[in-house]
Steps between C-alpha positions, in 0.01 A plus 500: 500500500810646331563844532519771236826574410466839508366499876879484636539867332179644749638364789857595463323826417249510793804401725681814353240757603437347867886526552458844358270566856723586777447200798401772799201631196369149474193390642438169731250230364227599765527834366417415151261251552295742752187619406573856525470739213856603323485851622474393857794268482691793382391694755521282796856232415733702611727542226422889472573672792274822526657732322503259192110434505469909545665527172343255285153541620522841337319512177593828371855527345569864498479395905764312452715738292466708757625338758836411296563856388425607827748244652221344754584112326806421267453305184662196658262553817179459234640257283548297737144530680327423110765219437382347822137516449509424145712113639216493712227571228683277284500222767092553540388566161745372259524810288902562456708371219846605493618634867768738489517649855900493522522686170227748655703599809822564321329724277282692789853512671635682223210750450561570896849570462462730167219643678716605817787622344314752179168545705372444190241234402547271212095528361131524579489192652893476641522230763145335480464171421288396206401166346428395186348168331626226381468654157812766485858425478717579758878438441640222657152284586228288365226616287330127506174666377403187711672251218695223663718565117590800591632495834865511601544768198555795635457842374812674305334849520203670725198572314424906425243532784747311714779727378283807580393402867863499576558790308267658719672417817264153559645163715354180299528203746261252318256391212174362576303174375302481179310195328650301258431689149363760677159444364257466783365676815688262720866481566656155507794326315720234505797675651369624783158392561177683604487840633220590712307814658647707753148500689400180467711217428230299392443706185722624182710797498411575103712496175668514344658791761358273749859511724509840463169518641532336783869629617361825467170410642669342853705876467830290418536785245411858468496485131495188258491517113293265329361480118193440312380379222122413614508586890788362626599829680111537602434200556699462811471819596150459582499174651803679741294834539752687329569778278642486141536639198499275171599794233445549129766335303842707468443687806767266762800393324428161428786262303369154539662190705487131347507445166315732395169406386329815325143493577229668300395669746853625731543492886558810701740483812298733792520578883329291825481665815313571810401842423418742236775734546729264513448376086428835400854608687666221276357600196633872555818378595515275190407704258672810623853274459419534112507103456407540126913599507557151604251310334310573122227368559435744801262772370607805630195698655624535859226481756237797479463618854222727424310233378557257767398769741176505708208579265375862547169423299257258578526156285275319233642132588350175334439205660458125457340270749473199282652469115245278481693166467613424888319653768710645764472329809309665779768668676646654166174616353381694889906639488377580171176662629655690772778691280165572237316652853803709644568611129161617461463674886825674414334667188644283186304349249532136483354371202447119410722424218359278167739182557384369137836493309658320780462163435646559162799720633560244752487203203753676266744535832478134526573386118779781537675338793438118383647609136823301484299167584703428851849520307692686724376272816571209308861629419562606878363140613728352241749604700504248754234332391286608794114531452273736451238580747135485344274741535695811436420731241753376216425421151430179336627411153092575365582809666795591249485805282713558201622798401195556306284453750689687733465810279109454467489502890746791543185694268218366714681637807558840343143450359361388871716827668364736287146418593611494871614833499206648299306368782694634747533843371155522395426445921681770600664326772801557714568162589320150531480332839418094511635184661801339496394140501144382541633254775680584849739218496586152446634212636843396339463320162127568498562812233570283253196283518275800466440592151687792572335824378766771507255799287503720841873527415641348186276749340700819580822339391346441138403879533858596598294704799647574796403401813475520956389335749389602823376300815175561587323202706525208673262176498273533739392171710145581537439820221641272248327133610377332189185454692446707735689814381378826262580348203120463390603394149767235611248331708280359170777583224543242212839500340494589106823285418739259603754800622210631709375169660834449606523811698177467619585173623851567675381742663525474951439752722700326744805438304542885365346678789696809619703454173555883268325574219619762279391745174645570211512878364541489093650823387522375108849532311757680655276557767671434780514832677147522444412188663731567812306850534132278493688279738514776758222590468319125613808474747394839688087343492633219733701752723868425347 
């Protein structure tokens, strides 16, 4: 069988980023064929010594800014430590694109030396090193978008948020896998090939931020920046137990990568991390640097600490379960019941929230993002001529709107938003607390089999509401056993739709067991301070 001409561009590629791997950070072949889990390879191979796994096992990054200003670790000392475990991550998981690590160092050497001779620090985050997704340009490298066309083109100029993370004193060292298209809650192209979970190599990492998630996951970052356009910062995030905020449009300085293709509905760029602090710390950071001076479509409300403070009132906090077209899974709906029960001991009022306009919502997100009928996939495969992988969520010519058409579904969104908020207003909630996905993970490729339902999410980008998630659970062997566990209703349940039989049908105990399961705190528009304040509130009920 001949092969495709465009497969001699991945492996020169794939070559490129293993040479980019030091030798003495590369693993053996019994190492990455063992059966242990990615974070104990990290922590037992012997390519950090112990003050390097100290460092990045910390999840809080004020920690870590303390310990540079303080003069406990250098910038070169910690870059190195999160360049080492993010080879290693990459090695384990597949979830790097470009590798800059040489670029890194010279930079963190830099910071060190400015640092010694003003004592002054060069930003909020000066010396730590961030990662972003294979989304943002960074000057100099790749943005592949996971496009065999588009590789070996590298960026002429960083993208704003890049541009602001080094404004603010930040060491980027590398971008992080993403599916091809972006369009699915899996992340494999192509280029460079499947990235998978950083607790469970047997399962997906998420998309489209599904590298993100799983560097950050396996603590081969403190802080990674993903985007969303239907859960592809959340998405991961909650199959990696992680925090993240997926903000209202305008709010992160956003200047797309790619040929731009301008959805009906826009993507947000947002933070991943290991703890709360850490993305609220970045948002305060960013938005106190005044990026709406940088980029115009930054809107400049800089971040309200008041509101994002501990609530001093008790809360009125709605709640879904089940929107009624894909059950959650057992584990999600008892993480689900348990954050309900500690709400309610603590004194809020939970109240079950009318999940009727949903399916609609959810339906106008998906004729928004399918508008152009596939034509900007179908340009970017034209490329090379490479194809396109099925299953993803891009458009079909039947699925092309004109400009017409376009306009009458711009009005049913405003339409559809209007009655959203009238709902929510008339409530009187604070903010709205449901799952992320209905399912706790996959195994690679399987996503796109599933007759994906995405309402848990893609509904809040149609909204334009912001959005956090926080980690509250973890499947339970024998709580969550399809047959033998609490879920009374799982036990007889009969699936409504094809979406729903699906999940029903994937799910194993045995496969996810032990794996996180995360919820998602809606704030509404602009509501991201709001949501990180409900978000401390759940993360104090499970003793955070």
């Amino acid at each position: 069988m001949t092969e495709p001409h465009w497969k001699p561009i991945v492996h020169r590629k794939r070559l490129t980023q293993l040479q980019s791997i030091p030798q003495p950070w590369r693993l053996p072949a019994s190492t990455l064929t063992s059966t242990k889990t990615p974070l104990e390879t990290i922590q037992t191979c012997g390519i950090l010594n112990s003050e390097e796994l100290q460092w990045t096992e910390i999840a809080g990054i004020t920690e870590l800014v303390r310990l540079l200003t303080s003069r406990s670790v250098t910038s070169v000392q910690l870059t190195t430590a999160f360049c080492k475990r993010a080879a290693i991550a990459q090695q384990l998981t597949g979830c790097l694109t470009e590798i800059f690590f040489d670029r890194a160092l010279q930079r963190a050497k830099r910071l060190d030396e400015e640092f010694e001779r003003t004592g002054k620090v060069a930003g909020p985050l000066h010396g730590i090193p961030v990662s972003v997704k294979d989304r943002f340009d960074v000057e100099g490298f790749d943005t592949t978008v996971g496009w065999v066309g588009l590789a070996n083109k590298p960026a002429a100029k960083s993208d704003s948020v890049v541009q602001l993370l080094e404004s603010m004193g930040a060491v980027l060292y590398v971008k992080t896998n993403v599916p091809q298209s972006l369009m699915m809650s899996d992340s494999y192209n192509h280029v460079f090939g499947q990235s998978v979970n950083a607790f469970n190599t047997a399962l997906i990492s998420g998309g489209s931020s599904g590298g993100e998630g799983a560097l950050v996951g396996a603590g081969g970052s403190i802080l990674g920046i993903g985007t969303d356009i239907g859960g592809s910062i959340r998405v991961p995030s909650n199959l990696q137990g992680l925090y993240s905020i997926c903000p209202t449009t305008g709010r992160v300085p956003w200047n797309c990568s790619f040929m731009h293709q301008h959805y009906l509905v826009p993507p947000v760029a947002g933070p991943m991390a290991r703890s709360l602090p850490t993305i609220e710390y970045f948002m305060q950071s960013l938005l106190d640097s005044n990026p709406w001076n940088l980029d115009p479509g930054c809107i400049p409300i800089p971040w309200r600490r008041e509101m994002a403070a501990l609530p001093t009132k008790k809360l009125k906090l709605g709640i879904v379960y089940d929107d009624g077209v894909v059950r959650p899974q057992p584990p999600v709906m008892r993480a689900m019941r348990e954050v309900a029960k500690r709400l309610t001991d603590a004194g809020h009022e939970v109240v079950e929230w009318d999940t009727s306009l949903h399916t609609a919502g959810t339906n106008l997100w998906t004729k928004s993002v399918l508008s152009d009928g596939g034509h900007h996939c179908r340009q970017l495969c034209a490329i090379v001529d490479e194809p396109l992988i099925q299953g993803m969520v891009v458009g079909t010519a039947a699925d092309e709107l004109s400009s017409v058409e376009k306009e009458k579904l711009e009005e049913e969104k405003y339409t559809f938003q209007e009655a959203y908020l009238a709902q929510w207003l008339s409530s009187g909630i604070d903010a709205l607390v449901l799952p992320v996905t209905p399912w706790v993970g996959y195994k690679p490729k399987q996503w796109v089999q599933s007759s994906q339902w995405l309402g848990y999410t893609a509904l809040y980008n149609l909204l334009n509401y912001a959005a956090v998630t926080v980690p509250v659970a973890k499947a339970d062997e024998q709580l969550d056993h399809p047959v033998s566990g609490i879920d009374e209703e799982w036990k007889t349940y009969a699936p409504r739709n094809e979406a729903d039989r699906f999940n029903y049908g994937q799910y194993v105990i045995d496969l996810v067991k032990e794996m996180p399961v995360t919820v998602q705190i809606v704030g509404g528009r602009f509501g991201e301070e709001k949501a990180v304040s409900v978000a401390k509130v759940v993360d104090g009920l499970f003793g955070r």
